[in-house]
Backbone as numpy.savetxt, mean C-alpha at the origin, in Angstrom:
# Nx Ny Nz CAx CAy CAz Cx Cy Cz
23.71 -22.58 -21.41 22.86 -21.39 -21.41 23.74 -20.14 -21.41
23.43 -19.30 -22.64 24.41 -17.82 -22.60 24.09 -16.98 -21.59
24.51 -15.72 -21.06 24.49 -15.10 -20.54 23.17 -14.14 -20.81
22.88 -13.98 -22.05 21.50 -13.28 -22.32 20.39 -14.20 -21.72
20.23 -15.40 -22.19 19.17 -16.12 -21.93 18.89 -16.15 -20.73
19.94 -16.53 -19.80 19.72 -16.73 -18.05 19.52 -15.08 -17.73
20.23 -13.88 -18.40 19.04 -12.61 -17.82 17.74 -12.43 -18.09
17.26 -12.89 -19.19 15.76 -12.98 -19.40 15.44 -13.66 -18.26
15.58 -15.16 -18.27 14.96 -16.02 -17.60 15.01 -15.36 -15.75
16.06 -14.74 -15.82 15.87 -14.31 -13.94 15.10 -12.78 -14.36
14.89 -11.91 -14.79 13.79 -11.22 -15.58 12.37 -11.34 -15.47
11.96 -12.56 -16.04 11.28 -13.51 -16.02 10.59 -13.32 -14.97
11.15 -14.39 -14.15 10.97 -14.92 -12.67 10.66 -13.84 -11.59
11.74 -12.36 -12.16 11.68 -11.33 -11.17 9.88 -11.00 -11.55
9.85 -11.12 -12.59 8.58 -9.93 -13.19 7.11 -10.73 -12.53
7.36 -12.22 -12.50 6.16 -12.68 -12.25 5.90 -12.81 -10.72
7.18 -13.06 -9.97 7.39 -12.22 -8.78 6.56 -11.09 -8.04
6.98 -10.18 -9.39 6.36 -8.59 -8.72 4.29 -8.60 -8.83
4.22 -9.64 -10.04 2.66 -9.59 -10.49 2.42 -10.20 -9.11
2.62 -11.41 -8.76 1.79 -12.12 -7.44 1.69 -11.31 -6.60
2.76 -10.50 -6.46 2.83 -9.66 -4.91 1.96 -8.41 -5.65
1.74 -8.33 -7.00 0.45 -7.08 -7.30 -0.64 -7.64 -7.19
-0.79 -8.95 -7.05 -1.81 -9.29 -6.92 -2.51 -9.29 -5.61
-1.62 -9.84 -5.00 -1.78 -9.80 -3.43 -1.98 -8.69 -2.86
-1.00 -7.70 -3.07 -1.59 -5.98 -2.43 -2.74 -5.26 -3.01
-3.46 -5.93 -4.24 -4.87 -5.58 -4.89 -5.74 -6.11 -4.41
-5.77 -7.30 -3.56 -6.76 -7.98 -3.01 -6.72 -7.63 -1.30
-5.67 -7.11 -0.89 -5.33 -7.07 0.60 -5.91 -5.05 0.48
-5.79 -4.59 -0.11 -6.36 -3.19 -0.13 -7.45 -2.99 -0.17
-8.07 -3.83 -1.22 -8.88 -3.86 -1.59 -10.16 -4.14 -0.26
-9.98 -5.11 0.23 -10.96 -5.33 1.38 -10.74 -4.54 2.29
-9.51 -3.88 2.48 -9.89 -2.62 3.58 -10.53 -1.72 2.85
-10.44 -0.92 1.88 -11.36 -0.23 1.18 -12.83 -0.36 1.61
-13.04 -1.68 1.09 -14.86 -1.97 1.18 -15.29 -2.00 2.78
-14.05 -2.44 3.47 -14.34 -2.78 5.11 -15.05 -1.40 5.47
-13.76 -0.88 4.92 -13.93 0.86 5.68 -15.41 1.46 5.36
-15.95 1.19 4.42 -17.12 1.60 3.77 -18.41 1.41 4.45
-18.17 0.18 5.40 -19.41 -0.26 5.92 -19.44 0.25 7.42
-20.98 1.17 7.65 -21.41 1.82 8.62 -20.96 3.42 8.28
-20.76 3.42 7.00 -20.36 5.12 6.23 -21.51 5.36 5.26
-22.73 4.87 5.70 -24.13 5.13 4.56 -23.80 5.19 3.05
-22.66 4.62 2.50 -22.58 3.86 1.29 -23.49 2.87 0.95
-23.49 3.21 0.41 -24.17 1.82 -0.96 -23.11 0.83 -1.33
-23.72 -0.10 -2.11 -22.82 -1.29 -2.22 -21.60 -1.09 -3.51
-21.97 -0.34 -4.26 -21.60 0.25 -5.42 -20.33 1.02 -4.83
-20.83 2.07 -4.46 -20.06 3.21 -3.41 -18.97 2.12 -3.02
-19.33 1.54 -2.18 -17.93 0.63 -1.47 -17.44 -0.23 -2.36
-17.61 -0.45 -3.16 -16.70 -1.43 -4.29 -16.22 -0.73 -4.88
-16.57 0.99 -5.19 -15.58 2.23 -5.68 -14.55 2.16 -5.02
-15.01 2.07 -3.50 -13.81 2.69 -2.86 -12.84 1.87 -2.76
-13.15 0.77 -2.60 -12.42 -0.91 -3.02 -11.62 -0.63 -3.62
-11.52 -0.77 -5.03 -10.85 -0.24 -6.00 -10.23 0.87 -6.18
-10.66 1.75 -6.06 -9.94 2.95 -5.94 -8.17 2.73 -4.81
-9.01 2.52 -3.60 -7.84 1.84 -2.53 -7.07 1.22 -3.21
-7.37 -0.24 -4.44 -6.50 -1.08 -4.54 -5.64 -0.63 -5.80
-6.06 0.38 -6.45 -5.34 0.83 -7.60 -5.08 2.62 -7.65
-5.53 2.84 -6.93 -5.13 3.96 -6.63 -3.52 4.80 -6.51
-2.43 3.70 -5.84 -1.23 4.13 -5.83 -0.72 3.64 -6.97
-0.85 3.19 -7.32 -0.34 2.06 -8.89 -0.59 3.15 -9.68
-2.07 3.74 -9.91 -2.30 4.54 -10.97 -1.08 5.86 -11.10
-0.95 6.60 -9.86 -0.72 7.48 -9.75 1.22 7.37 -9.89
1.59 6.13 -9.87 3.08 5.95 -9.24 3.22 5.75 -11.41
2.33 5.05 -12.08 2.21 4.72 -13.66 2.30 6.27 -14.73
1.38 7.34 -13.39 1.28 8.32 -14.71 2.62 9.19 -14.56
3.47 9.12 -13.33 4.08 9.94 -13.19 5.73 9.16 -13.79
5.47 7.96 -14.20 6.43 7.68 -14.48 6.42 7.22 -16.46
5.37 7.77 -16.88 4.99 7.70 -18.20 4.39 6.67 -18.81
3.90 5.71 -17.98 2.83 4.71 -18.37 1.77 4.86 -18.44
1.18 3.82 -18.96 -0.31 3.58 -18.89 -0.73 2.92 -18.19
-1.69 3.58 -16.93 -1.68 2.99 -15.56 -2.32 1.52 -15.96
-1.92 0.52 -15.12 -1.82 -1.01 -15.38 -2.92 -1.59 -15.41
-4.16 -0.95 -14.58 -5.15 -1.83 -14.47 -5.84 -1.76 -15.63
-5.73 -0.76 -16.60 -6.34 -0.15 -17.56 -5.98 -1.18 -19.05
-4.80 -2.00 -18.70 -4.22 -3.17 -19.54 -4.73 -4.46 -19.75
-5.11 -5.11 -18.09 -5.97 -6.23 -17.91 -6.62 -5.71 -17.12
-7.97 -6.73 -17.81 -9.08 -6.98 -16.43 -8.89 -7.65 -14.86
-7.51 -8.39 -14.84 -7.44 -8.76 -13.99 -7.90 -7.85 -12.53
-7.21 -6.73 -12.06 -7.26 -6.21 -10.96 -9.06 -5.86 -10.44
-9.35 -5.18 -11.93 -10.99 -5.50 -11.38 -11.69 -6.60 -10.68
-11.57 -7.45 -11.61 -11.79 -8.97 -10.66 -11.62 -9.33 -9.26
-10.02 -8.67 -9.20 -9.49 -9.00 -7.85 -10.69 -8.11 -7.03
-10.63 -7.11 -7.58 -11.31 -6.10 -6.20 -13.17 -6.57 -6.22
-13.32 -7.19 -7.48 -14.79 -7.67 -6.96 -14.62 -8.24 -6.15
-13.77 -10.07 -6.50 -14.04 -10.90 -5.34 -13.73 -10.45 -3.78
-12.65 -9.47 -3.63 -13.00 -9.05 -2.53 -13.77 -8.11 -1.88
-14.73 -7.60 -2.69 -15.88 -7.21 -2.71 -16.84 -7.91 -2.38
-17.01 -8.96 -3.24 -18.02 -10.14 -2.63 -18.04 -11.19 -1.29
-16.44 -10.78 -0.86 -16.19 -12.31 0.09 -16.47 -10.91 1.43
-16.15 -9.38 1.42 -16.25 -8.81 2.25 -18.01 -8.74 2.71
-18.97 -8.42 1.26 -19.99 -8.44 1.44 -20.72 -9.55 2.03
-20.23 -10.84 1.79 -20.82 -12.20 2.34 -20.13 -12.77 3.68
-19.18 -12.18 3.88 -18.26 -12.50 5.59 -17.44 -11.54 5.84
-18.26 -10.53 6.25 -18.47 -8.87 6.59 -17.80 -9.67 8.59
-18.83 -10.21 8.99 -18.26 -10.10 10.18 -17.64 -11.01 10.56
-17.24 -11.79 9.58 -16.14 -12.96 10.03 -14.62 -12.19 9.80
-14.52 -11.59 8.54 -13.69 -10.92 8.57 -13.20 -9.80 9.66
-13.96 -9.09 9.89 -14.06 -8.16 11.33 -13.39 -9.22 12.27
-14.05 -10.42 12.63 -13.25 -11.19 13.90 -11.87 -11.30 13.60
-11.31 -12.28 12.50 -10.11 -12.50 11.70 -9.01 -11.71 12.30
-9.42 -10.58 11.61 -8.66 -9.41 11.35 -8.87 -8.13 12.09
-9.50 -8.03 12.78 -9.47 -7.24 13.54 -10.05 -5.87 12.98
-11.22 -5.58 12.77 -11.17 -4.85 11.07 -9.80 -4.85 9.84
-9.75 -3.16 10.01 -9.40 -3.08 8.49 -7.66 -3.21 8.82
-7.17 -3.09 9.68 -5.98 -2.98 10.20 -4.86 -3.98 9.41
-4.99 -4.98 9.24 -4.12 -5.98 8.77 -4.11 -6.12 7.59
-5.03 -6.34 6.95 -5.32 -5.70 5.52 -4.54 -4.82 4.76
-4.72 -3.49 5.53 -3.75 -2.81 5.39 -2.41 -2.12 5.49
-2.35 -3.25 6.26 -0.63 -3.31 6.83 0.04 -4.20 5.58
-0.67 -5.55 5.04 -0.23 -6.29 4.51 -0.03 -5.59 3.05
-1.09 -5.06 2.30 -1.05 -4.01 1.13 -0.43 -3.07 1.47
0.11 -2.01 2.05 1.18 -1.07 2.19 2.36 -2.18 1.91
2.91 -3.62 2.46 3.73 -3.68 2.95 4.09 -4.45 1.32
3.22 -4.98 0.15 3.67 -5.47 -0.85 3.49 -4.42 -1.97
2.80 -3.41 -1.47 3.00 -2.90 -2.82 3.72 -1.64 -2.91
4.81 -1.58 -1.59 6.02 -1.16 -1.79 6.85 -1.30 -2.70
7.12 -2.91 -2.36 7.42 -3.79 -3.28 7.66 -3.56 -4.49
5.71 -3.50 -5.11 5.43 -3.52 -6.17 6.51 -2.26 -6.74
5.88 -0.88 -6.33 6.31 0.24 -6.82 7.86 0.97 -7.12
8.52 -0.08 -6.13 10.18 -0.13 -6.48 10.59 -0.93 -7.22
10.15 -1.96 -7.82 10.73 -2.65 -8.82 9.97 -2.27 -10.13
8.88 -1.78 -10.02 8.17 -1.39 -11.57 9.25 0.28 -11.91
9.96 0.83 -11.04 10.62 1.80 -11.27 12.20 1.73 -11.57
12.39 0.52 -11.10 13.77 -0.49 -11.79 13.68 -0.47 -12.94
12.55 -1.18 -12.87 12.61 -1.55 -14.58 12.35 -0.62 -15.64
11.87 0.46 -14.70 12.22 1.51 -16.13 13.51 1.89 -16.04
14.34 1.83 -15.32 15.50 2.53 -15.35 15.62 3.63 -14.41
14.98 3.79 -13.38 15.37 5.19 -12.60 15.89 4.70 -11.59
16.73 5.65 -10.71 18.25 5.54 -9.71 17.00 5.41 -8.35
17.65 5.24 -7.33 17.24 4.16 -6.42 16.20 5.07 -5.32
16.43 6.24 -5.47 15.84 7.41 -4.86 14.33 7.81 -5.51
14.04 7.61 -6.43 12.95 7.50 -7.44 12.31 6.28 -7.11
13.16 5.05 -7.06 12.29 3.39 -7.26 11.85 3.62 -5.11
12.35 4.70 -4.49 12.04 4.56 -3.13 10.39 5.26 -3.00
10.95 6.60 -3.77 9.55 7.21 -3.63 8.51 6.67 -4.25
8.70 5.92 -5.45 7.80 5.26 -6.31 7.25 4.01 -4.88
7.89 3.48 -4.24 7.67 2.68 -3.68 6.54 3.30 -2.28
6.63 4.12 -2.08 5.94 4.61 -1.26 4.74 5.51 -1.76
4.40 6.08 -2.85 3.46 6.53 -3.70 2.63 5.07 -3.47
3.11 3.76 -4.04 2.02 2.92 -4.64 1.61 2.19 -3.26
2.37 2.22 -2.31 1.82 1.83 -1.22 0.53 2.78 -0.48
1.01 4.05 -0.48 0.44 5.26 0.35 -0.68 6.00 -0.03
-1.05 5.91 -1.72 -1.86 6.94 -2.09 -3.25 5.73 -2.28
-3.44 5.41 -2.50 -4.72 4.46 -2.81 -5.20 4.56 -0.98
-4.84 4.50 -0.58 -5.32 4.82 1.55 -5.71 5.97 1.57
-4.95 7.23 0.44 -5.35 8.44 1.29 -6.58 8.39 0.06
-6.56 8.18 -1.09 -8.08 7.83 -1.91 -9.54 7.79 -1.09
-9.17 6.69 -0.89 -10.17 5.55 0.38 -10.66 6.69 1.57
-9.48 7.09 2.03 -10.52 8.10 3.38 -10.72 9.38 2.92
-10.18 9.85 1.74 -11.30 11.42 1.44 -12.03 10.99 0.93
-12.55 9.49 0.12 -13.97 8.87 -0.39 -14.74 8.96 1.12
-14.50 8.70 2.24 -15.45 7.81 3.59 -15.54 8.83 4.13
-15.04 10.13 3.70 -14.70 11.67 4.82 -13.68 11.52 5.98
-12.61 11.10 5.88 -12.07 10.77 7.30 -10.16 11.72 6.84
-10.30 11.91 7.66 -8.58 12.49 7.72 -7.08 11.06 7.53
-6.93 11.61 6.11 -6.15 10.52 5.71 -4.79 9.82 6.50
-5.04 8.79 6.49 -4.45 8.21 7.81 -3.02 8.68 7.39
-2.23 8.88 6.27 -1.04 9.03 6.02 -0.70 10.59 6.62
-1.75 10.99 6.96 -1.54 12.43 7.15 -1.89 12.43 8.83
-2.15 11.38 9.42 -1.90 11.35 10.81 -1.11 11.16 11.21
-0.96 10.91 12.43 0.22 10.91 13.54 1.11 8.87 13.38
0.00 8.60 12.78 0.51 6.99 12.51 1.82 7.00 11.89
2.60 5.94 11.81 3.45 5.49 11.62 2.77 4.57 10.08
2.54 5.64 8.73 2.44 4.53 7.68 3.19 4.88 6.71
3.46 5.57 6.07 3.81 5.81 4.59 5.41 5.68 5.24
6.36 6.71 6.36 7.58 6.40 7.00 7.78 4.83 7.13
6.48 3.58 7.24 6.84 2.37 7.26 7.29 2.51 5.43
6.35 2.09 4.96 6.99 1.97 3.42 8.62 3.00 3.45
8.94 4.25 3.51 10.06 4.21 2.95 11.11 3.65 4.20
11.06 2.74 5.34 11.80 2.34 5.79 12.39 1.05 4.91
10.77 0.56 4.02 11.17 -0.33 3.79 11.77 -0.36 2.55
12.13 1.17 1.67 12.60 0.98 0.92 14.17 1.37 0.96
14.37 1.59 2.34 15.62 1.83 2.39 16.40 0.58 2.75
15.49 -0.56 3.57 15.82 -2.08 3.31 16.20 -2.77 2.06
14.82 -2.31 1.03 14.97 -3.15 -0.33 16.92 -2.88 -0.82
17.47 -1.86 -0.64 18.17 -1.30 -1.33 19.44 -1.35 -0.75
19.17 -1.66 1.12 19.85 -2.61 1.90 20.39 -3.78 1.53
19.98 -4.43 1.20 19.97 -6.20 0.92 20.65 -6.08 -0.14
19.79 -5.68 -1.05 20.45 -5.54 -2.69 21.64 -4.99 -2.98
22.09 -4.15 -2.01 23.61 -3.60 -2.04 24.22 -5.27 -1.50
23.86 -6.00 -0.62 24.53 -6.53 0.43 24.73 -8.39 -0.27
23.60 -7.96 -1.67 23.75 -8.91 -2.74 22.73 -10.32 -2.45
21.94 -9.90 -1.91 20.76 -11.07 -1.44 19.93 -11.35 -2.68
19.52 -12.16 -2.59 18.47 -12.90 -3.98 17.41 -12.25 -3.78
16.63 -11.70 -5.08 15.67 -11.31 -5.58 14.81 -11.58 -4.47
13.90 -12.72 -4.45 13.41 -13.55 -3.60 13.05 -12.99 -2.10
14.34 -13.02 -1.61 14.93 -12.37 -0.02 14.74 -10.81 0.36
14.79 -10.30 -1.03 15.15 -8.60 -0.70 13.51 -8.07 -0.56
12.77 -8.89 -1.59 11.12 -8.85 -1.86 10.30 -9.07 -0.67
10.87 -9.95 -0.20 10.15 -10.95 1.11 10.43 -10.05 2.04
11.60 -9.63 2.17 12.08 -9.20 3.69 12.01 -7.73 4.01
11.64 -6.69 2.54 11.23 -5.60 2.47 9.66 -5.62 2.85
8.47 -6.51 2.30 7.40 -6.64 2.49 6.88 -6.51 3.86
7.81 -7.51 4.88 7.75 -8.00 6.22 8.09 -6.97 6.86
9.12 -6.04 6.41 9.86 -4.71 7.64 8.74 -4.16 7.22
7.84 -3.61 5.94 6.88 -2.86 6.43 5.75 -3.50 7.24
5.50 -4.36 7.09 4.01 -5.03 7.58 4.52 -5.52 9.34
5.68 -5.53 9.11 6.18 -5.65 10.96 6.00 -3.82 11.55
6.38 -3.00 10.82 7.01 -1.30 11.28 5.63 -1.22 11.61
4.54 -1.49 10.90 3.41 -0.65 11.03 2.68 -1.67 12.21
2.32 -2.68 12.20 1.80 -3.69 13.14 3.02 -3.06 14.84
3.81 -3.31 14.84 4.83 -2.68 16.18 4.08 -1.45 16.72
4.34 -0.83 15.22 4.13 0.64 15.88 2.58 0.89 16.54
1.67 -0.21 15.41 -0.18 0.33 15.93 -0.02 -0.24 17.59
0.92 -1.91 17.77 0.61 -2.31 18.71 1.52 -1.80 20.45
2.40 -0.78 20.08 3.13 -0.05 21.05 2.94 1.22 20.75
1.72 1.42 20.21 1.30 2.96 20.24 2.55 4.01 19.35
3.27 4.19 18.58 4.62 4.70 18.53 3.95 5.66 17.38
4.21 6.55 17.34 3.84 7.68 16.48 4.97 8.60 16.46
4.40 9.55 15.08 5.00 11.14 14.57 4.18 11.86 15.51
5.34 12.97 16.12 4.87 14.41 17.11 3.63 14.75 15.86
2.84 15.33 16.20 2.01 16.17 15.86 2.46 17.73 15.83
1.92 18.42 14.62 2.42 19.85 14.77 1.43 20.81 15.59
1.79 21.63 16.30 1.00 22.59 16.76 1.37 23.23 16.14
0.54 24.83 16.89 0.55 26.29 17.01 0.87 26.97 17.97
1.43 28.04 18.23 1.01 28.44 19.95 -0.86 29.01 19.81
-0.96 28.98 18.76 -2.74 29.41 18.81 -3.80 28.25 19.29
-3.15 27.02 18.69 -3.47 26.17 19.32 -3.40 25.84 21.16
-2.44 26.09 21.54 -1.98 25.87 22.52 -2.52 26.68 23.52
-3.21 27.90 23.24 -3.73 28.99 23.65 -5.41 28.58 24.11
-5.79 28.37 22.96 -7.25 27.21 23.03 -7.38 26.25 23.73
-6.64 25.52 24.23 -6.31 24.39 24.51 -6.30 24.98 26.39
-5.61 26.09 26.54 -5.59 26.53 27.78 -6.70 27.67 28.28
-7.46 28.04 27.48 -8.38 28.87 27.20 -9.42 28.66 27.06
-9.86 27.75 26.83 -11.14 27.28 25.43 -12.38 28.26 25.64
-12.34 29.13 26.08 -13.86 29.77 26.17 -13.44 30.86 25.65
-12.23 31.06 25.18 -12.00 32.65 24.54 -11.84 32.38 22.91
């Protein structure tokens, strides 16, 4: 086997790689999307928007800025994905709730692959490692903040949580390893896990970003009747 052939073939392998784990963060978003929807006087429609939107939402946005044609728009696949989890949320609404605790894991697990996703679809176009980071955190981060200005809620990336800082921790891992010469495989896996561990730690030891004040704030706060 020449040297061209075995780069296709690990090419290959990388690319179908990145689809499973797009697949997986389209179906893992996706049901927090619809989760979130229910007890927000949506309709069923409404929440399978927001479904979707959640699950393609960072993809879209990480595709136009990098001169593609956002992906879902190629195959039908991702639709699909976000029905069936549309349908399995609508038919074990509260089994899922037990499971998972709502929407929480869900979305730890989709932030944490489609980091992933968004740093290697920026490889492969060719951009330097600072680009495939932010790309990586766009496709994780923006389909969440979609989802809660659809439900009215203050986008969690823009709270005090510990989420989108998980994704670029984890892209400062991906890029970790890969300097340090680890297999495809390893760098994918173990980037996925530092985010879906950073954010699970942090919900479950409380660990947050300071919040910004004002002193106007602070004034109110000691005041409140003025």
């Amino acid at each position: 086997m020449d040297t061209l052939t075995a780069s296709l073939l690990f090419f290959e392998k990388s690319l179908n790689m990145t689809m499973i784990l797009d697949y997986l963060g389209t179906f893992a978003f996706a049901i927090s999307g619809v989760r979130l929807s229910s007890g927000k006087d949506i309709d069923l429609f409404g929440a399978f928007v927001v479904g979707l939107l959640t699950a393609v939402g960072g993809g879209t946005l990480r595709d136009v800025m990098l001169g593609l044609t956002p992906f879902w728009l190629l195959t039908p696949t991702y639709m699909l994905i976000s029905l069936v989890a549309f349908v399995l949320v609508v038919l074990f609404n509260d089994l899922i709730q037990k499971l998972t605790q709502g929407v929480f894991l869900f979305d730890a697990i989709g932030l944490g692959l489609f980091t992933v996703v968004g740093i290697e679809r920026a490889l492969m176009m060719g951009h330097p490692a600072w680009v495939a980071v932010m790309m990586g955190v766009i496709t994780g981060s923006f389909g969440g903040l979609l989802r809660d200005i659809c439900i009215n809620e203050v986008p969690l990336i823009f709270r005090k949580d510990i989420y989108a800082v998980a994704s670029l921790v984890g892209g400062l891992i991906y890029f970790l390893l890969w300097h340090l010469g680890a297999s495809d495989v390893i760098v994918q896996t173990f980037t996925a896990l530092s985010v879906i561990l950073a954010r699970v730690l942090c919900m479950y030891y409380h660990i947050s970003l300071p919040i910004l004040h004002s002193k106007g704030d602070e004034q109110i706060e000691r005041n409140p009747r003025q």
